[in-house]
FIDRENDREN-520186 format. One line per 8 residues: their letters; for each residue z, x, y of C-alpha. Coordinates in Angstrom, 3 decimals. Layout:
a> Z X Y ~ ...
# end
This chain:
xxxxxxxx> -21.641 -12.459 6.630 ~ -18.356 -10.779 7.747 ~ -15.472 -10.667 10.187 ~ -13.700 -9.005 12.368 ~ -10.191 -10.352 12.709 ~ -7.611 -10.266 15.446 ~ -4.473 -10.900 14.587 ~ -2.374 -11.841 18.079
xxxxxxxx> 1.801 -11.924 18.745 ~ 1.948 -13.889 15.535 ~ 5.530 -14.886 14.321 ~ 7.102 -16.846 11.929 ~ 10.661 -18.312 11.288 ~ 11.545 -20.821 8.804 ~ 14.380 -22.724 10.126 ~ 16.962 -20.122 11.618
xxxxxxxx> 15.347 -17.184 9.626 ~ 12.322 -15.430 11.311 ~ 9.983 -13.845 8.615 ~ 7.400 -12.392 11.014 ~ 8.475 -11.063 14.376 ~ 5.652 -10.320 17.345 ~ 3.458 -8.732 15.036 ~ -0.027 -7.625 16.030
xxxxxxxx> -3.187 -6.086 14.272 ~ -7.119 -5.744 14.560 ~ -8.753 -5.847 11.730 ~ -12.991 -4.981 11.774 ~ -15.606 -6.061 10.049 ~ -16.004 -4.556 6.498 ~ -12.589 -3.221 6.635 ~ -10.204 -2.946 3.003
xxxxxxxx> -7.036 -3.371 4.420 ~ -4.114 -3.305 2.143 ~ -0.909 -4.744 3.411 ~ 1.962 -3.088 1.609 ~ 5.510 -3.330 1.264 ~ 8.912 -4.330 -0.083 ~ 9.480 -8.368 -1.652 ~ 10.209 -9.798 1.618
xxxxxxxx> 9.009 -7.942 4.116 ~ 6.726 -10.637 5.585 ~ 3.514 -9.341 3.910 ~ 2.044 -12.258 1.948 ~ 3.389 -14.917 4.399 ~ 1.116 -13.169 7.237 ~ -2.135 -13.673 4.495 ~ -1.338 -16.991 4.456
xxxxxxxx> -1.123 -17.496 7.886 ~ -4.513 -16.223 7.684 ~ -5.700 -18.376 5.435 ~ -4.538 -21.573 6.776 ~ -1.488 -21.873 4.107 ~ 1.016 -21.383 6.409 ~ 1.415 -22.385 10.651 ~ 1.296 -19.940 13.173
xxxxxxxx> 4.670 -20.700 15.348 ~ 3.662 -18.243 18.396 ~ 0.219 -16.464 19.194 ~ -3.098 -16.719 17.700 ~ -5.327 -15.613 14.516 ~ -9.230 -15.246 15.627 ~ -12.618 -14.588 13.590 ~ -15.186 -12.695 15.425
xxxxxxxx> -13.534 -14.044 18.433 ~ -13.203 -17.985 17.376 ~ -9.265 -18.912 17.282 ~ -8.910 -19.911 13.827 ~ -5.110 -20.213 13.609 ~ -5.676 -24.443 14.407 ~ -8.309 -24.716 11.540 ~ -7.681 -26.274 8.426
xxxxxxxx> -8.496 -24.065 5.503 ~ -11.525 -24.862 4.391 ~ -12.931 -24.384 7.743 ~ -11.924 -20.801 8.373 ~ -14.934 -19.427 6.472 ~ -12.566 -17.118 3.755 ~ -12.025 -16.871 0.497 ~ -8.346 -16.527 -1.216
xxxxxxxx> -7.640 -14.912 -4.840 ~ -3.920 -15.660 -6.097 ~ -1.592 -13.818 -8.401 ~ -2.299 -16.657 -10.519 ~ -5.703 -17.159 -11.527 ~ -5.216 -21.143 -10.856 ~ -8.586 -22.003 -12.916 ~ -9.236 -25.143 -14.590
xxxxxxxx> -8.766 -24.878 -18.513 ~ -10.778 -27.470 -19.271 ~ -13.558 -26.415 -17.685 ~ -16.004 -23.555 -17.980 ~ -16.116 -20.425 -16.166 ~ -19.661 -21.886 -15.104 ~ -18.159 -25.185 -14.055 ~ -14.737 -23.392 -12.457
xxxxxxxx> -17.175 -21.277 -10.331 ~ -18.977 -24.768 -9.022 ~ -15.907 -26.654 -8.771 ~ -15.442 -26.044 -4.721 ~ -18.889 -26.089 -3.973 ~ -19.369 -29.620 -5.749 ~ -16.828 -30.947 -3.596 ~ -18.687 -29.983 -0.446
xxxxxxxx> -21.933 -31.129 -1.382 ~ -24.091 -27.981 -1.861 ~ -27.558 -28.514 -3.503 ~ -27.392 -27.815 -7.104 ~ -30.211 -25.252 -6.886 ~ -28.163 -23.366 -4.222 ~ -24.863 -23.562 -6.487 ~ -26.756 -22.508 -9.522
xxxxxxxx> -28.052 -19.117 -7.770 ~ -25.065 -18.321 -6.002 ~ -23.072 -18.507 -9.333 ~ -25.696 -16.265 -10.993 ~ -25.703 -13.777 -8.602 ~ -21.311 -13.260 -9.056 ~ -21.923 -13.141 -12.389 ~ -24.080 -10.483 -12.044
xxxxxxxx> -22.045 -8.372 -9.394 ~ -18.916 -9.530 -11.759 ~ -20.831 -8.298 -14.999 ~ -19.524 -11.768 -16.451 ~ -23.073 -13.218 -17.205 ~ -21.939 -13.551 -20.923 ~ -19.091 -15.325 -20.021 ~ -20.349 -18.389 -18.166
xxxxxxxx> -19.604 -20.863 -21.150 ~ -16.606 -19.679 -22.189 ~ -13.265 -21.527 -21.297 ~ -10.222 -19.693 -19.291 ~ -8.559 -20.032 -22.861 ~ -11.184 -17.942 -24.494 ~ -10.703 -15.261 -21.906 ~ -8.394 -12.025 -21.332
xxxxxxxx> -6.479 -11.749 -18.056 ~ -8.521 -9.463 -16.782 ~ -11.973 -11.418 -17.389 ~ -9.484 -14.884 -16.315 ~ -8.756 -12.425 -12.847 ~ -12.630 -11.563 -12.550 ~ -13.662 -15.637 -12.645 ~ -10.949 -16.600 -9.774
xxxxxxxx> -13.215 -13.435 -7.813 ~ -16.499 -14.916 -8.655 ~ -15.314 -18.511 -7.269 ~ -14.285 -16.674 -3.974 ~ -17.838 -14.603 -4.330 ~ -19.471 -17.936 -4.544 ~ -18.589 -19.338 -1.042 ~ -19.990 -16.225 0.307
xxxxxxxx> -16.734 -16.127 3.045 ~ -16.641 -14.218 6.033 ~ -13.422 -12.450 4.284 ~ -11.744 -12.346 1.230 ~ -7.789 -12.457 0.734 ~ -6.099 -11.118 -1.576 ~ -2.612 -11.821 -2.953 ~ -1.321 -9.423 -5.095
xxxxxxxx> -3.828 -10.063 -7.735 ~ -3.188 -7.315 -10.096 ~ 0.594 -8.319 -11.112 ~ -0.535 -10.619 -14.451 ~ -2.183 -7.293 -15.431 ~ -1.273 -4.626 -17.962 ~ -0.963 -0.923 -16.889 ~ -4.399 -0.061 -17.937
xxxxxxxx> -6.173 -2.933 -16.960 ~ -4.527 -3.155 -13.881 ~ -6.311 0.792 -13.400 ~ -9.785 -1.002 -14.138 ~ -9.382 -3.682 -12.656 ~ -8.605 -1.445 -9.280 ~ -11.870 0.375 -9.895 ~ -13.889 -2.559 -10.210
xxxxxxxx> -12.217 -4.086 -6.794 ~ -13.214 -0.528 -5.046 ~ -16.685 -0.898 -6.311 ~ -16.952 -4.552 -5.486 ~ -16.231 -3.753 -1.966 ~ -18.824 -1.229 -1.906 ~ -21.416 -3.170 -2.994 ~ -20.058 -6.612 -0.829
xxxxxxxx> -19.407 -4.590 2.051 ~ -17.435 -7.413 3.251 ~ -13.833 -7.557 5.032 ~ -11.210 -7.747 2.508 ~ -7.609 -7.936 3.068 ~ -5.168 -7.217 -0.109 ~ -1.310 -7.504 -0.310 ~ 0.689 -5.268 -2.848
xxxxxxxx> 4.075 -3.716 -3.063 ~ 2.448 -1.492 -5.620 ~ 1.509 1.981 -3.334 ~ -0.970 3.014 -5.568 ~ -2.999 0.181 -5.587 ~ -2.804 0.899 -2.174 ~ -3.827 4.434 -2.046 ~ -6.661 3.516 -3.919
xxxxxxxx> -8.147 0.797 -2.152 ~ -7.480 0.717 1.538 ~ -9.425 1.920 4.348 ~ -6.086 1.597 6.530 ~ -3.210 0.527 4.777 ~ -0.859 -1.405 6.949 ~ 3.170 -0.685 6.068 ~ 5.396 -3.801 6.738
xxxxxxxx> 9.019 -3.898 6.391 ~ 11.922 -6.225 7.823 ~ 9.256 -8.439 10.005 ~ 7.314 -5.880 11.481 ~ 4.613 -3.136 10.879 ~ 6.151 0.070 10.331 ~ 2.861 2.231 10.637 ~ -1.154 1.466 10.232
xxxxxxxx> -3.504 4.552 9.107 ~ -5.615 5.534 6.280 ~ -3.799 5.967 3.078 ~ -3.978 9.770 3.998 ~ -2.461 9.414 7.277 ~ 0.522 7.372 5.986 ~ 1.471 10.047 3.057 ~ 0.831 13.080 5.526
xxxxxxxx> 2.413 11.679 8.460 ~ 4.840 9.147 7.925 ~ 5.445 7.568 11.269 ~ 9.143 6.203 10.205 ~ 11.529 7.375 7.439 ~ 11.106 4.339 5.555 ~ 6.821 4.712 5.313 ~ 8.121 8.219 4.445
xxxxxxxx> 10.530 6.924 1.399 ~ 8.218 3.842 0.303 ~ 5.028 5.469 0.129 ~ 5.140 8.451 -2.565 ~ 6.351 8.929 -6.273 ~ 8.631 10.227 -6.244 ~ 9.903 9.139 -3.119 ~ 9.879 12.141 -0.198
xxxxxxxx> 12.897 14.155 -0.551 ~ 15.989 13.553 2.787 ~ 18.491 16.117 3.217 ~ 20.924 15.489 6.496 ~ 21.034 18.336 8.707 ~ 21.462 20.236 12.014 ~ 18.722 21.556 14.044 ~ 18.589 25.139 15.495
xxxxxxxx> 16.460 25.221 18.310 ~ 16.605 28.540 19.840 ~ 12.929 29.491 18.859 ~ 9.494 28.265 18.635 ~ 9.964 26.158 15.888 ~ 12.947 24.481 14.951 ~ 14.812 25.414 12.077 ~ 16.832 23.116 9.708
xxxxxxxx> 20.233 23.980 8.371 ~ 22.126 21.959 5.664 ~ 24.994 21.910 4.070 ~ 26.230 25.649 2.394 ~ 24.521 27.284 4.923 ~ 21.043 26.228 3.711 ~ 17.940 26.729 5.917 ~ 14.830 25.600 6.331
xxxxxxxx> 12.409 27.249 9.265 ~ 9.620 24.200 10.247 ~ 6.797 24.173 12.404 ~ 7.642 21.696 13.924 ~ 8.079 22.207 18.250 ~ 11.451 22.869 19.006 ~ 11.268 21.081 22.541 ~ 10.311 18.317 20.486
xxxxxxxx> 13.352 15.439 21.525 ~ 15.613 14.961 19.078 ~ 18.827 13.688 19.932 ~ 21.958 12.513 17.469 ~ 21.689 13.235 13.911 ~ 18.797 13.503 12.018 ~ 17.037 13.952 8.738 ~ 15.084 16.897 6.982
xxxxxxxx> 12.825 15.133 4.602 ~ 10.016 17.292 2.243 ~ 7.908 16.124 -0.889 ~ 8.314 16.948 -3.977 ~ 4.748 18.911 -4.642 ~ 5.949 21.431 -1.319 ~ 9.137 21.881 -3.323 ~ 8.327 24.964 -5.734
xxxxxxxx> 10.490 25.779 -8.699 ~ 11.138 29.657 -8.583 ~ 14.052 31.692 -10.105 ~ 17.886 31.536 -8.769 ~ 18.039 33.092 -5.268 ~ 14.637 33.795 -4.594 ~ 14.169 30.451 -2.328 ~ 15.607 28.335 0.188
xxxxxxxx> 18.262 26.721 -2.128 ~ 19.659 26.824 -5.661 ~ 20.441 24.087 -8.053 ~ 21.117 22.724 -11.289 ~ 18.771 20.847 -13.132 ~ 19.776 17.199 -13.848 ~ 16.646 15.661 -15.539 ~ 12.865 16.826 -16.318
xxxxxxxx> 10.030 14.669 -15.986 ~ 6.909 15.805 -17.344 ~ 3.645 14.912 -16.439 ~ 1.509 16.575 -18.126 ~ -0.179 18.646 -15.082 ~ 2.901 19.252 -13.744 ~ 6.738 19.303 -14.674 ~ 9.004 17.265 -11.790
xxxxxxxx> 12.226 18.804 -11.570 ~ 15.498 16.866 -10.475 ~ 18.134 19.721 -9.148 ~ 21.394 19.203 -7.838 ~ 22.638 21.464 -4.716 ~ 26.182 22.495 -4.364 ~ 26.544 19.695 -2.272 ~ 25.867 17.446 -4.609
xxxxxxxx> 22.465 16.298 -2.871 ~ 19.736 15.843 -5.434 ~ 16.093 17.697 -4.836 ~ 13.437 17.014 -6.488 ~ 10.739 19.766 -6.979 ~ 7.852 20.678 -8.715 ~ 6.809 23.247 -11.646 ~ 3.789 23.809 -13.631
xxxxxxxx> 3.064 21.456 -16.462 ~ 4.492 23.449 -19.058 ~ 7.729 24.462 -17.401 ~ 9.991 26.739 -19.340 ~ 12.592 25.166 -17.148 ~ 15.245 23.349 -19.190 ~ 18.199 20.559 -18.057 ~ 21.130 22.656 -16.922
xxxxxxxx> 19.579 25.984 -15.704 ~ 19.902 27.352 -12.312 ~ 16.782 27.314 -10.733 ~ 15.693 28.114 -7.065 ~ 14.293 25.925 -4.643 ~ 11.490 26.893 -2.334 ~ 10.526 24.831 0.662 ~ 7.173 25.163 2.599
xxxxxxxx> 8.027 24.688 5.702 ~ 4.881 23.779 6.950 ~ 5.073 20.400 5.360 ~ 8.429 19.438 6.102 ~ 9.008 16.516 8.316 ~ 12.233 15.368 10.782 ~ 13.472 12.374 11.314 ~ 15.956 10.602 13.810
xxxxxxxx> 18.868 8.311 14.041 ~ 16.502 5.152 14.513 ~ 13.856 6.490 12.263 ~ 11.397 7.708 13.714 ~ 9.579 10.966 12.551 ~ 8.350 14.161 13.659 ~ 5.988 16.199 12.173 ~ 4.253 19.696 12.316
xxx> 1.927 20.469 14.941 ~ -1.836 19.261 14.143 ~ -4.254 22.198 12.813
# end
């Protein structure tokens, strides 16, 4: 069983403060939609709402067509995973797992098969006995799954369940979450402020900020094509460089100048509307490192950050604007040089006084 999910003029406000403003989405069957953004931004209030945790003030929440948004929670056919695991210590995984079906009144029989099966999409059948106590966080994390696997829902939410986690096991616990989808193939919704997580999981990743979705594409889409200047900021490590700028549009393309009578030629249309000021904003990996005046800029290095396949380099203009480009992994490059910055203008991006972003033409 899964769900398609409609998500209609919803807001929010709790007293005078309004924490979700108007805000639509469709979400289809078999979907992994991540919602992402900052602490605040509305994100894990709107799963709630969902879920039955929280009221809808205005509009409507419907499951394959059915208005939910009146339903208590247990009658919304989903499933909810929490940052904390919330399981039972005195109990075993085996018993934890039951717990919410007991209290419903499913057969034994029925309970008993429906645990064995999560177990065995969970790889936890050697776990069963064991209390949470006895358990890591990321085998605790995979038991609060399995007792959302169990009801068999017509969606699963997710609430940032990954931030109890170590680095590494938060990495395999992402894998496993990709792969459980796979094999589930049901609708899953997941809230993060973490963009990898993101990246990794989401069919469509849906970017909230300040009460309202910012942008909704695939995790490609958002990184390529930013649709606002803060999508292009939050999503990306480092973040996208922004250089304020003038725009010279007396050819095909416009060309952007900054400060010390830098320049930049884009492909992006000239009789493209751009009024007011505006922003030139790049990425770091279509910033190459190359020697002192043989690209677009030059600047002095501030810091170095090596990765290991490739060196970041943090270098300051005349201007005092920091850029942040890339060199090969073993960069000969050293804090204080003069180094040269190419752009490619073909991936550069303009934005405008309220945000908004314009991009290179589509191949």
């Amino acid at each position: 069983m899964t769900a398609d999910i409609e998500i209609r003029n919803v807001s929010k406000h709790f007293g005078a403060m309004t924490v979700l403003d108007d805000l639509s989405l469709s979400i289809k069957a078999r979907e992994f939609i991540v919602f992402l953004g900052p602490s605040g931004c509305g994100k894990s209030t709107l799963l709630r709402m969902i879920a039955g945790l929280e009221t809808v003030d205005t509009g409507e929440i419907a499951i394959n067509n059915e208005r939910i948004d009146h339903l208590p929670p247990g009658k919304r056919g989903i499933a909810m995973v929490f940052q904390s695991y919330a399981l039972y210590p005195h109990m075993s995984v085996r018993d934890n797992m039951a717990f919410g079906l007991e209290n419903i009144g499913m057969p034994r029989d029925v309970i008993d098969a429906r645990i064995k099966e999560s177990a065995r999409i969970l790889e936890m059948e050697h776990l069963l006995e064991r209390k949470p106590g006895q358990l890591s966080g990321g085998q605790r994390q995979r038991v609060a799954i399995g007792r959302a696997i169990v009801k068999e829902p017509k969606a699963f939410l997710f609430d940032e369940p990954l931030s109890n986690l170590d680095a590494a096991l938060r990495t395999r616990t992402r894998i496993e979450l990709a792969q459980l989808h796979q094999r589930l193939q049901s609708t899953m919704i997941f809230v993060t402020h973490d963009q990898v997580e993101a990246m990794t999981l989401a069919d469509r990743i849906v970017v909230m900020n300040n009460r309202k979705i910012e942008q909704i594409g695939s995790p490609m889409e958002i990184y390529d094509r930013p649709a606002t200047k803060f999508v292009a900021g939050f999503v990306g490590a480092p973040a996208m460089n922004f250089v304020e700028a003038t725009l010279d549009r007396s050819s095909r393309n416009a060309t952007a100048k900054f400060a010390d009578g830098i320049s930049v030629q884009t492909e992006i249309a000239s009789d493209q509307t751009i009024e007011g000021k505006y922003t030139f904003g790049i990425r770091s990996e279509d910033v190459r490192i190359v020697p002192a005046g043989q690209g677009n800029a030059d600047g002095v290095v501030d810091v170095l950050e090596r990765l290991g396949e490739r060196t970041l380099v943090y270098a300051r203009l005349g201007d005092g604007q920091q850029i942040v480009g890339s060199d090969v992994g073993n960069s000969r490059v050293a804090v204080g040089d003069k180094v040269g910055l190419a752009f490619d203008g073909r991936k550069s991006h303009l934005f405008g006084e309220t945000g908004r972003a314009w991009h290179a033409r589509e191949v």
